[in-house]
Biotite code that builds the C-alpha atoms (Angstrom):
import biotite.structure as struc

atoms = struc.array([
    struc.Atom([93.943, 71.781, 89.836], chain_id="A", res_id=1, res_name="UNK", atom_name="CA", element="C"),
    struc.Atom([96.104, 74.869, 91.283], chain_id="A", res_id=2, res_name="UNK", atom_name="CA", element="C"),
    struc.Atom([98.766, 73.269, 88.777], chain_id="A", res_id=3, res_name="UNK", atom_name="CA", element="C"),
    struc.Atom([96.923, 73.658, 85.492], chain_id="A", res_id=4, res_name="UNK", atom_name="CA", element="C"),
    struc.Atom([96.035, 77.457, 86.926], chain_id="A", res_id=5, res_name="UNK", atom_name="CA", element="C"),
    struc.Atom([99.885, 78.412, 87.391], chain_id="A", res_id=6, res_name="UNK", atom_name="CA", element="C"),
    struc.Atom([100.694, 76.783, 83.893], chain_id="A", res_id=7, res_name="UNK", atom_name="CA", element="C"),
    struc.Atom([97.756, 78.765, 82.245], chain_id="A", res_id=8, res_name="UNK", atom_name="CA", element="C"),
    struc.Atom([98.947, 82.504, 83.713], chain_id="A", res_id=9, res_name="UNK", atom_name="CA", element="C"),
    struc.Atom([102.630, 82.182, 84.448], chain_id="A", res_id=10, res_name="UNK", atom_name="CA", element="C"),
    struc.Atom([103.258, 83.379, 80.948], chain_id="A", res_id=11, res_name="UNK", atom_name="CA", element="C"),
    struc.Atom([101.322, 86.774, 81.430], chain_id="A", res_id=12, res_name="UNK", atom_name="CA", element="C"),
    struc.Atom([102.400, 87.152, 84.927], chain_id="A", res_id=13, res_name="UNK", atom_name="CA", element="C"),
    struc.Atom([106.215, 86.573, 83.974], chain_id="A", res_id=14, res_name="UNK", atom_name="CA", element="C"),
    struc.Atom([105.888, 88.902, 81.447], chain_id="A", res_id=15, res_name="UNK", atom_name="CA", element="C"),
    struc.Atom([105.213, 91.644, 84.305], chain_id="A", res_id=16, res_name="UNK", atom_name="CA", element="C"),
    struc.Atom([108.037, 90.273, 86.955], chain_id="A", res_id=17, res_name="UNK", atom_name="CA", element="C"),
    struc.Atom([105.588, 89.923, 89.613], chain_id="A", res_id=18, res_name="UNK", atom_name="CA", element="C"),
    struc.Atom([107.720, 86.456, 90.290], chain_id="A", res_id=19, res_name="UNK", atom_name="CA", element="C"),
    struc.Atom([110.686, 87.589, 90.488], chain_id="A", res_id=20, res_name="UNK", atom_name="CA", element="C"),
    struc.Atom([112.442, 89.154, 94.205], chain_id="A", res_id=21, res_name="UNK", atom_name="CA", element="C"),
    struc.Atom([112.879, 92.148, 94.378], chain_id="A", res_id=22, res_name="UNK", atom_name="CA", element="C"),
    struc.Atom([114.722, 95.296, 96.253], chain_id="A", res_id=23, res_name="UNK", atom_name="CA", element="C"),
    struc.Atom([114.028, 96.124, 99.803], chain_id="A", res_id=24, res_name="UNK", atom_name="CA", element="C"),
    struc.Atom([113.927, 99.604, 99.820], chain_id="A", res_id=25, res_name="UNK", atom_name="CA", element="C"),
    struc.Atom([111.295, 101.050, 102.397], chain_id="A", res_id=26, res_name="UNK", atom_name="CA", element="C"),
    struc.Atom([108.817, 103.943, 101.201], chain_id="A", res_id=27, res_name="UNK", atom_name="CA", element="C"),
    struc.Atom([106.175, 103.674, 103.852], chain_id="A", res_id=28, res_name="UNK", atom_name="CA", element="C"),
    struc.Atom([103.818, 105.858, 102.726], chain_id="A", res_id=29, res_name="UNK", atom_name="CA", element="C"),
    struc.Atom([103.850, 104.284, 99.538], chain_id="A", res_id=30, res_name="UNK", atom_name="CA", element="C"),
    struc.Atom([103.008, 101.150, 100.709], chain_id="A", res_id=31, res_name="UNK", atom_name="CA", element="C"),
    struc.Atom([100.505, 102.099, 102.609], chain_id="A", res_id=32, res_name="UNK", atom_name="CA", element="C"),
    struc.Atom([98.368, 103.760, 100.008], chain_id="A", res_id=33, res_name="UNK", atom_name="CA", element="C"),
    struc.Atom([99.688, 101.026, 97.704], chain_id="A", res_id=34, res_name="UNK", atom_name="CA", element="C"),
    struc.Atom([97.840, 98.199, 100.386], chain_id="A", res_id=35, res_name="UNK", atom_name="CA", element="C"),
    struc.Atom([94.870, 100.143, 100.085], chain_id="A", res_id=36, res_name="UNK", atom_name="CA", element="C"),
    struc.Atom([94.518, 99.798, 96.491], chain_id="A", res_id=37, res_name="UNK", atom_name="CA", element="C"),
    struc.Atom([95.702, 96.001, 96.444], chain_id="A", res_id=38, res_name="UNK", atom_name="CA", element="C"),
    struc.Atom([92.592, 95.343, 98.903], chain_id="A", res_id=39, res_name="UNK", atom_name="CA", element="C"),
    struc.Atom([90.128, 97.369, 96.468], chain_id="A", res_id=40, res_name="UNK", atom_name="CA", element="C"),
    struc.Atom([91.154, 95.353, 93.657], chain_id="A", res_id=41, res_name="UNK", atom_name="CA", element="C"),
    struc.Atom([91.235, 91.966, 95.369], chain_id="A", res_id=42, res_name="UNK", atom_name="CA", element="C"),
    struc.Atom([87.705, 92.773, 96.485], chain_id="A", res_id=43, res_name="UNK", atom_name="CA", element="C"),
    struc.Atom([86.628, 93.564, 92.965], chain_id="A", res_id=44, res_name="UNK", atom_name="CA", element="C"),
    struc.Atom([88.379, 89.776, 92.433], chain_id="A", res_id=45, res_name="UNK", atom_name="CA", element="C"),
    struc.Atom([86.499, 88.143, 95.365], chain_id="A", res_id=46, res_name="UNK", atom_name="CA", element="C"),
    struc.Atom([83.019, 89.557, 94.054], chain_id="A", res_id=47, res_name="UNK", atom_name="CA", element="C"),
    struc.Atom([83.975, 88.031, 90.351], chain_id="A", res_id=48, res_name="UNK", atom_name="CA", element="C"),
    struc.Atom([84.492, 91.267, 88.901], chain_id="A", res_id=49, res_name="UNK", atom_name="CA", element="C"),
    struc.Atom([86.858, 90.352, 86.516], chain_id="A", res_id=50, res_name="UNK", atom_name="CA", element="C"),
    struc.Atom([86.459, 92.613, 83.976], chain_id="A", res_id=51, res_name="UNK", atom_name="CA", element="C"),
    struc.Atom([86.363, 95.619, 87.130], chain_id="A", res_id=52, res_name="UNK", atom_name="CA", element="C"),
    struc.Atom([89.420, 94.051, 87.536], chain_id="A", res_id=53, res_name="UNK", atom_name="CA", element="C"),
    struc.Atom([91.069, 95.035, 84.287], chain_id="A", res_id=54, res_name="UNK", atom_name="CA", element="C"),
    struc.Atom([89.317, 98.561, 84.081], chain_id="A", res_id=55, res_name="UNK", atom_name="CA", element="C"),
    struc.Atom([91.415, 99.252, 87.501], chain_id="A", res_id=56, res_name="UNK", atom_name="CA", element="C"),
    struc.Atom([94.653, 97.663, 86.561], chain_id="A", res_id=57, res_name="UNK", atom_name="CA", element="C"),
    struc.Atom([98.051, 99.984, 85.165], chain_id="A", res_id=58, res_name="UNK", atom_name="CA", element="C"),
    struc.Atom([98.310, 101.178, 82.003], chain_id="A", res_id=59, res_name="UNK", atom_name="CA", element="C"),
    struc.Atom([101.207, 98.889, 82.041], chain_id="A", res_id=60, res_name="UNK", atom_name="CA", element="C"),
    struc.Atom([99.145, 95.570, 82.749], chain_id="A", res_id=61, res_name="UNK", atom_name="CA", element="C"),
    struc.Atom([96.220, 96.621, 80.451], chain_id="A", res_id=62, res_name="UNK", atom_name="CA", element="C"),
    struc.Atom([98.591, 96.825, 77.261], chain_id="A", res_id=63, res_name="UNK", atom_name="CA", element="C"),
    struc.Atom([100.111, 93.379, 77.838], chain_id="A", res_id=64, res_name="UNK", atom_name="CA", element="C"),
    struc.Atom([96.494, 91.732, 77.780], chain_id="A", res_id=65, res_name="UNK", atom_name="CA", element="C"),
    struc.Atom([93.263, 92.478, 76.870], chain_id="A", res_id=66, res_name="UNK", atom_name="CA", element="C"),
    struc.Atom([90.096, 92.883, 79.531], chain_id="A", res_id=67, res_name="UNK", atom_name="CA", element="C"),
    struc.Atom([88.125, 89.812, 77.623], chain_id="A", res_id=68, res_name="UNK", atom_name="CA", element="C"),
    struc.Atom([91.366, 87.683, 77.815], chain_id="A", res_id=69, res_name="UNK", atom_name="CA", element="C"),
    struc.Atom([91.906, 88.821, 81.272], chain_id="A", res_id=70, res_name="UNK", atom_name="CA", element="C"),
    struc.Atom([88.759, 87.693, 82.356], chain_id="A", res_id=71, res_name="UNK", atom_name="CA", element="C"),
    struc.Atom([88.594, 84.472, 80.601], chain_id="A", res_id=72, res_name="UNK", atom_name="CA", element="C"),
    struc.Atom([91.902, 83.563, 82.012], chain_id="A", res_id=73, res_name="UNK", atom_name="CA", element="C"),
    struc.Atom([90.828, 84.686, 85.761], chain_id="A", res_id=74, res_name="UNK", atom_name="CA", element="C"),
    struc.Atom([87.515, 82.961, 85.543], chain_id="A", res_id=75, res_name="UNK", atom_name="CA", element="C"),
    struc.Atom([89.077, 79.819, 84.882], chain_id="A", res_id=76, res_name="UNK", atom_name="CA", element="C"),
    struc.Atom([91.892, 80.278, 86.913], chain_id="A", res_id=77, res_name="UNK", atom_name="CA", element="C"),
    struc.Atom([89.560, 81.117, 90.159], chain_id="A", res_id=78, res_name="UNK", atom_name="CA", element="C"),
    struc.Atom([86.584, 79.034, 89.103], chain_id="A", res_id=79, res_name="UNK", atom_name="CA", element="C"),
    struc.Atom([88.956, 75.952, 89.702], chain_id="A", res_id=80, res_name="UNK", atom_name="CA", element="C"),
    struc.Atom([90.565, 77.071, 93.303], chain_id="A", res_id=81, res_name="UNK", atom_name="CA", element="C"),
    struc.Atom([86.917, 76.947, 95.192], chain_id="A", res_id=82, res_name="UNK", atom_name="CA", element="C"),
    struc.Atom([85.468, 79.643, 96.920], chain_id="A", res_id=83, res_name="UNK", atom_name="CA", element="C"),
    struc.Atom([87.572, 82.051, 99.358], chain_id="A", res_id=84, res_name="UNK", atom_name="CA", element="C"),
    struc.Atom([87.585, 80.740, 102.949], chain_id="A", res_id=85, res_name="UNK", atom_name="CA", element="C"),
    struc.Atom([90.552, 83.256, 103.980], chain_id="A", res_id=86, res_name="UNK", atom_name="CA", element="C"),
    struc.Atom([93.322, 86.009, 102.845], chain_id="A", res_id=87, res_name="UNK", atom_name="CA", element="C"),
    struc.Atom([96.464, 87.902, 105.271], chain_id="A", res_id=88, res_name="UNK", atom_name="CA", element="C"),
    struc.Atom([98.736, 89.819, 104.295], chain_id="A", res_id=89, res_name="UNK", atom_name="CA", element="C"),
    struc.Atom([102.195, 88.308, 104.368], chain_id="A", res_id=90, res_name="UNK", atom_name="CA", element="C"),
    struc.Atom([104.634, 91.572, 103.198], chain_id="A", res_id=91, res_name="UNK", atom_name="CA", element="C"),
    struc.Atom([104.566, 94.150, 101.189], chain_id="A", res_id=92, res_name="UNK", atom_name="CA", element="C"),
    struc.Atom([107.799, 96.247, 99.661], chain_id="A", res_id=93, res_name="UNK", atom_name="CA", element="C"),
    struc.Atom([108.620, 98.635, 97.910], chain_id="A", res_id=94, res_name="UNK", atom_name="CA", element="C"),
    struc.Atom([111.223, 98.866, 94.869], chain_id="A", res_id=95, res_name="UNK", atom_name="CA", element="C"),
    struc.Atom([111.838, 101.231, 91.865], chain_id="A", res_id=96, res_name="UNK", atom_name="CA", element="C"),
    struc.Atom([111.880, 98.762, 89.140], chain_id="A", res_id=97, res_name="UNK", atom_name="CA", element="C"),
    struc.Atom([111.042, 95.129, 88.395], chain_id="A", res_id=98, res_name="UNK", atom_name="CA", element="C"),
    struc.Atom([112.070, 92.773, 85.701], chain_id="A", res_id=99, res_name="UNK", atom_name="CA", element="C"),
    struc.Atom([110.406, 92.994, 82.274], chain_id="A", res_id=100, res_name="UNK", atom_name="CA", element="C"),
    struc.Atom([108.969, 95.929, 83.460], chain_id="A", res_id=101, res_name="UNK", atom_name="CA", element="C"),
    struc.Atom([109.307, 99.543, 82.766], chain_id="A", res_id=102, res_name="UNK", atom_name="CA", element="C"),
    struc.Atom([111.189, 101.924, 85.446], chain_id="A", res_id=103, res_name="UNK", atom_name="CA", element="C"),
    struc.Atom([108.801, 103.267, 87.950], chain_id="A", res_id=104, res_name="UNK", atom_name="CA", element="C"),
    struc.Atom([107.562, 103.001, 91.508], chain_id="A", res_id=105, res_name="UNK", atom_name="CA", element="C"),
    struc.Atom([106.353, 99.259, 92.653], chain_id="A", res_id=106, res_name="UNK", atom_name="CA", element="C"),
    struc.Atom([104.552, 97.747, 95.297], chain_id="A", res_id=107, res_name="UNK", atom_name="CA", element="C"),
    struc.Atom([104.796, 94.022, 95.110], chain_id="A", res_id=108, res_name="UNK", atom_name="CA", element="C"),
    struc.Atom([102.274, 92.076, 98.096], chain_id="A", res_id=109, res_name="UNK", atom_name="CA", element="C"),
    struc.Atom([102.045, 89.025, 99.140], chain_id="A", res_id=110, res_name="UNK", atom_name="CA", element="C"),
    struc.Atom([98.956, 87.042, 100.976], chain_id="A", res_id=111, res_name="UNK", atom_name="CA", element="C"),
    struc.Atom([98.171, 84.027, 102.330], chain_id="A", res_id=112, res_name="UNK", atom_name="CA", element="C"),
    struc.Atom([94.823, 82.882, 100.745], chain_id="A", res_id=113, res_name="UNK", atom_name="CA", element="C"),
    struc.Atom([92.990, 79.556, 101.331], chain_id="A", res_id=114, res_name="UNK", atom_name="CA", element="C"),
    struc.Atom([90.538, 78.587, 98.319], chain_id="A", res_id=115, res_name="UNK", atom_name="CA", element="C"),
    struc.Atom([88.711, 75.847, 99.484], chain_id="A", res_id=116, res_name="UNK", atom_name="CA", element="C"),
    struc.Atom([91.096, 73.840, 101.389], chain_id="A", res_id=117, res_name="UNK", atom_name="CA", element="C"),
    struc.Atom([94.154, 74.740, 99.390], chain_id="A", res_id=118, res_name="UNK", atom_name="CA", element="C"),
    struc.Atom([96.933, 76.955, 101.027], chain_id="A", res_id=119, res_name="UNK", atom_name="CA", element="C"),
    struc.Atom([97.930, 79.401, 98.002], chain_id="A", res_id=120, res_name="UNK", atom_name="CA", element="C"),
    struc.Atom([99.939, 82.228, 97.688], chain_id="A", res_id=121, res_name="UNK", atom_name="CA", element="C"),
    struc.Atom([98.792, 85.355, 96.058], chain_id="A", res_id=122, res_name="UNK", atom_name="CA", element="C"),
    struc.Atom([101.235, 87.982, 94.614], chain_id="A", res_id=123, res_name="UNK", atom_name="CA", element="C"),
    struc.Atom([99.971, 91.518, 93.626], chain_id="A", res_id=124, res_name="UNK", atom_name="CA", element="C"),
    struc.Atom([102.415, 93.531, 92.216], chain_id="A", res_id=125, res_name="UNK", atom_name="CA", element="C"),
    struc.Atom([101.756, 97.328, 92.106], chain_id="A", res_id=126, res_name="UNK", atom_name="CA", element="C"),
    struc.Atom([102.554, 100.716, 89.950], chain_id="A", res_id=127, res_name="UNK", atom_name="CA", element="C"),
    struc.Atom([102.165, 103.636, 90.652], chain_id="A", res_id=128, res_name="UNK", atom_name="CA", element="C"),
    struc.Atom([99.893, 105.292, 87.304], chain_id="A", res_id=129, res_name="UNK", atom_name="CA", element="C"),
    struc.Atom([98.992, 108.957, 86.888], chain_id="A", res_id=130, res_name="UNK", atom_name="CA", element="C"),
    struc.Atom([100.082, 109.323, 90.516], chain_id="A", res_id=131, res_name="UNK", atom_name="CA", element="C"),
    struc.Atom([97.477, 106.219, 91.674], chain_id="A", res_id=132, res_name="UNK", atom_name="CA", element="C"),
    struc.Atom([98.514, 102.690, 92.642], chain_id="A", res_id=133, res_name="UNK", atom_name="CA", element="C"),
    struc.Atom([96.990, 100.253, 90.261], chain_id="A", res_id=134, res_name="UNK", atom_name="CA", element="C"),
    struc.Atom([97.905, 96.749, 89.622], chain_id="A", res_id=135, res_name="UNK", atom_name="CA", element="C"),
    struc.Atom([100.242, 95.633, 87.361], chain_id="A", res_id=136, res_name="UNK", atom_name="CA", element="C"),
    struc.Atom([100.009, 91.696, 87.764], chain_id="A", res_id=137, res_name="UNK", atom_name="CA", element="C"),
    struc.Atom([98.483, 88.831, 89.907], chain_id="A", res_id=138, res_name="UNK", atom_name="CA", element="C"),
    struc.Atom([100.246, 85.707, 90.681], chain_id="A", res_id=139, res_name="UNK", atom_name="CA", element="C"),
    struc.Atom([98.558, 82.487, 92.203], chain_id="A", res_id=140, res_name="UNK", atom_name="CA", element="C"),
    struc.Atom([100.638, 79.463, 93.199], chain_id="A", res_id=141, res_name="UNK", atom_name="CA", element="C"),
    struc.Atom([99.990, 76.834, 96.082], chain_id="A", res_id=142, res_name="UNK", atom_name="CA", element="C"),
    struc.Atom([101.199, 77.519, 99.115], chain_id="A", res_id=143, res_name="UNK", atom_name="CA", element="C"),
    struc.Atom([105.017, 76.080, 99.815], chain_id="A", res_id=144, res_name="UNK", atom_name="CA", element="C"),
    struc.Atom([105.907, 76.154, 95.940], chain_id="A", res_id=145, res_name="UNK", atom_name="CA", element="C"),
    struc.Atom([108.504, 78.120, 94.932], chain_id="A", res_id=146, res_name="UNK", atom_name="CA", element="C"),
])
């Protein structure tokens, strides 16, 4: 089930990085404000507000796919996790650039979500746009895969 979601938006996804480590550098304050905007958007998610979804995402992430494909794509890709039972935090870092993405400021965070009864992971990679965080990418993979 979780398998036929990863296959379905790994190719978007890649496309932004959000995947692949990156640097360690520490920018609090951007991370902060960065968490704050990653929680906005993943409640706009929750409440199946795809489309919301898109109109909030970066520049970046809205020129790589459009807001009728994003939704599609996320409304089969959620409808076939179950319903959200829970969602932490893990980490969140900053870094200055990303692979396959253009130079800029990044916040890439990662929670632990349970859909049903399956352990995922959730990444949520961040940009800072016209001097606002806005999501550049979403990644969902089960829990323990790498």
């Amino acid at each position: 089930m979780v398998r036929s979601l990863t296959a379905g938006l790994v190719a978007l996804f890649l496309a932004v990085g959000v995947s692949m480590p990156v640097s360690a550098q520490s920018n609090e304050e951007a991370v902060e404000a960065a968490k704050a905007a990653s929680q906005e958007w993943l409640a706009l998610l929750d409440a199946d507000e795809y489309e919301a979804t898109w109109e909030e995402g970066a520049t970046f992430f809205k020129s790589k796919v459009s807001a009728e494909q994003w939704a599609a794509q996320i409304r089969q890709a959620h409808s076939s996790l179950g319903s959200l039972q829970s969602r932490s935090l893990v980490t969140a870092r900053y870094t200055r650039s990303i692979p396959n993405a253009p130079e800029g400021e990044y916040v890439i965070a990662q929670y632990r979500a349970t859909y049903g009864t399956q352990e995922t992971v959730e990444t949520v990679s961040l940009k800072k746009d016209q001097e606002e965080w806005r999501v550049a990418g979403y990644f969902v993979k089960p829990a323990g895969q790498q």
